[in-house]
C-alpha positions in Angstrom: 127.4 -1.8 -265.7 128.0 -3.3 -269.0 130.7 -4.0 -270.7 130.5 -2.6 -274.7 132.2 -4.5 -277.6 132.3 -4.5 -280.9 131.0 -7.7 -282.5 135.1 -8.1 -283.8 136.3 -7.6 -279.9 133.6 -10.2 -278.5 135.0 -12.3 -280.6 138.2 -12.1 -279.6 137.2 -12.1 -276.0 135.5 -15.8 -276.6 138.8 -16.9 -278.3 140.7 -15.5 -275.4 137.9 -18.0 -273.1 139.0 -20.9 -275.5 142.8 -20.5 -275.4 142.4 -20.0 -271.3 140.1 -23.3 -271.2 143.0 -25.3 -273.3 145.5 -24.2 -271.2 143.5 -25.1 -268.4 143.5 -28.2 -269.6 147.0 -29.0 -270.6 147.7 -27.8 -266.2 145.2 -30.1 -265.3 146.7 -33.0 -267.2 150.3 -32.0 -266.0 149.0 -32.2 -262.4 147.6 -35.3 -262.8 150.9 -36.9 -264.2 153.2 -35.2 -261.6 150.6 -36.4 -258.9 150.8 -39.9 -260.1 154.6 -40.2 -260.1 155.2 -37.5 -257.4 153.3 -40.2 -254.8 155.5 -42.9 -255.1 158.7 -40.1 -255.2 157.2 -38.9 -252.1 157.1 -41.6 -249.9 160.6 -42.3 -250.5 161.3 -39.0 -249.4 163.7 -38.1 -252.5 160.5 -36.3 -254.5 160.9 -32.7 -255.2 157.5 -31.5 -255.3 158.7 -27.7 -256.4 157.4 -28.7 -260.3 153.8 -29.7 -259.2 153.4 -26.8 -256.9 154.4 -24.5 -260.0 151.7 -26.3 -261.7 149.0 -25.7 -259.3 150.1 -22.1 -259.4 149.5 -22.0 -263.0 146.1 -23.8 -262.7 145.2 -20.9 -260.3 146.4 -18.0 -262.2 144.5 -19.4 -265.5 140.9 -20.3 -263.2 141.3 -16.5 -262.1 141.9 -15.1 -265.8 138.9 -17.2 -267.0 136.9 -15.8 -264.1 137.7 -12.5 -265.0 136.7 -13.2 -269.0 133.6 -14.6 -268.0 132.6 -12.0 -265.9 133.5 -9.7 -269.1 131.3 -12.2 -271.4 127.9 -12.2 -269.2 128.3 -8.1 -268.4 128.8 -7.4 -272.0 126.9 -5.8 -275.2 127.7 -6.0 -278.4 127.5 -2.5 -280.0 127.6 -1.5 -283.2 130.2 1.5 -284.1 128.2 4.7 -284.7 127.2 6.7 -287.9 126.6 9.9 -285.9 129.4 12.5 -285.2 127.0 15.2 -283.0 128.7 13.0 -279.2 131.7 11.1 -279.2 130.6 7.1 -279.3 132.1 3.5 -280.5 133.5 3.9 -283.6 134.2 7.7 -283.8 137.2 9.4 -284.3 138.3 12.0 -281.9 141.2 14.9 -282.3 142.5 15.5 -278.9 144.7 18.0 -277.7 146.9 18.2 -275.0 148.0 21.2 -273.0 149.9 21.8 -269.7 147.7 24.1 -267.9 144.6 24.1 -267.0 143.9 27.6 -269.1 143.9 25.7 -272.1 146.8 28.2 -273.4 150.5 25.8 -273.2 149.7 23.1 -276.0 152.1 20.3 -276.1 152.4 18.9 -279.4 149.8 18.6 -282.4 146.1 17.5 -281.8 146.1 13.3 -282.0 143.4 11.7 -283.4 141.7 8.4 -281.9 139.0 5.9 -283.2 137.0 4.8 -280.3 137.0 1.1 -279.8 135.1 -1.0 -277.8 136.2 -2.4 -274.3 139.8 -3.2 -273.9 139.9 -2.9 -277.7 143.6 -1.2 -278.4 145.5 -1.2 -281.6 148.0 1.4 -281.5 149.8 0.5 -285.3 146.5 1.3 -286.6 145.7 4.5 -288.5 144.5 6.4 -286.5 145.3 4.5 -283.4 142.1 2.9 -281.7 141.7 2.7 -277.7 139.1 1.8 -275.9 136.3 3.9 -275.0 137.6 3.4 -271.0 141.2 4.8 -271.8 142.7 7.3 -269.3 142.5 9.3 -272.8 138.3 9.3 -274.2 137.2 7.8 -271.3 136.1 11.8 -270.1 134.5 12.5 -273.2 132.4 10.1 -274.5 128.8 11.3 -274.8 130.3 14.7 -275.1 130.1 16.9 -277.9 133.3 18.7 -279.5 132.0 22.5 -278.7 131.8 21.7 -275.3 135.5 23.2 -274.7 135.6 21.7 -271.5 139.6 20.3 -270.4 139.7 16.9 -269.0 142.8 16.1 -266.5 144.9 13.6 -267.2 147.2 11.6 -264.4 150.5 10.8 -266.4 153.6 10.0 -264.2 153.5 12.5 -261.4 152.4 15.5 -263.7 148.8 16.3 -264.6 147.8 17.4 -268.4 144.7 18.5 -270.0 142.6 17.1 -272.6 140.4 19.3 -274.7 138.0 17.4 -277.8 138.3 19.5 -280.6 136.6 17.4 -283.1 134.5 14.3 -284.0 134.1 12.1 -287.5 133.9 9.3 -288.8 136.5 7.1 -290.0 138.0 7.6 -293.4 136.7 5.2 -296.3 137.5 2.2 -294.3 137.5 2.2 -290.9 140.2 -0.7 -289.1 139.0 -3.7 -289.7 138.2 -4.7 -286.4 135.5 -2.1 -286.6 132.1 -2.4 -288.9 130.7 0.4 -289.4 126.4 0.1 -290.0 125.2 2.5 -292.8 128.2 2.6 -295.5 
């Protein structure tokens, strides 16, 4: 299944390759000076080898987050954010509320609105907020329309609430400006 990004969050997600390759880099150059002088430290027995095995730790953690980036990279589509407001999609904002029965008839709180990133795209100082289309939160309700009035479960600590979509737009003038929106 592909992963969907806007063009700003692939972006981001090649720089994120970049700064994992440098660092790569900089633990493969620190081995290979620890190696050097832990040889000769070694055979006289008075070598503490505890600093290069916390560098080959490191090298390991960083080949397994670049693995995991470049699985992202060759899965992925770039998407443009929608223009449509008839299904919740990319680039939408959606006005949630939350209610703690299944009845739809407890609210908790006022409706909270969301734009719809793309994957792992969160900025929560934005206005409105934007999570990722995968989030616990819209990850139930995109494709779906707003009149569908269905409640979608939510899993928070222990306790279960429910989601209901009451409406779909578009972003105001400008949308965040991680997100282009085609057509304005």
């Amino acid at each position: 299944m592909p992963y969907s990004f806007t063009a700003k969050g692939f972006a981001s997600l090649l720089q994120t390759k970049q700064d994992l390759l440098a660092k790569l880099r900089r633990h493969t150059d620190e081995y290979h000076q620890q190696r050097s002088t832990k040889t000769t430290l070694d055979l006289s027995g008075d070598g503490d080898i505890s600093d290069h095995l916390e560098t080959v730790r490191d090298m390991h953690q960083v080949e397994q987050q670049l693995a995991e980036v470049e699985h992202w990279r060759v899965n992925s589509v770039i998407v443009e954010p929608t223009t449509q407001i008839e299904r919740l999609y990319i680039g939408n904002v959606a006005k949630i509320q939350r209610f703690a029965d299944v009845e739809g008839t407890k609210k908790i709180g006022k409706p909270e609105s969301y734009l719809v990133g793309g994957y792992r795209e969160t900025d929560t100082t934005a206005s409105p907020p934007v999570l990722s289309y995968d989030s616990p939160i819209l990850a139930n309700f995109i494709g779906k329309r707003a009149d569908s009035n269905d409640l979608e479960p939510l899993h928070i600590g222990g306790r279960t609430q429910y989601l209901e979509l009451l409406e779909i737009s578009l972003p105001a003038a400008k949308p965040c400006a991680h997100l282009k929106v085609v057509g304005t």
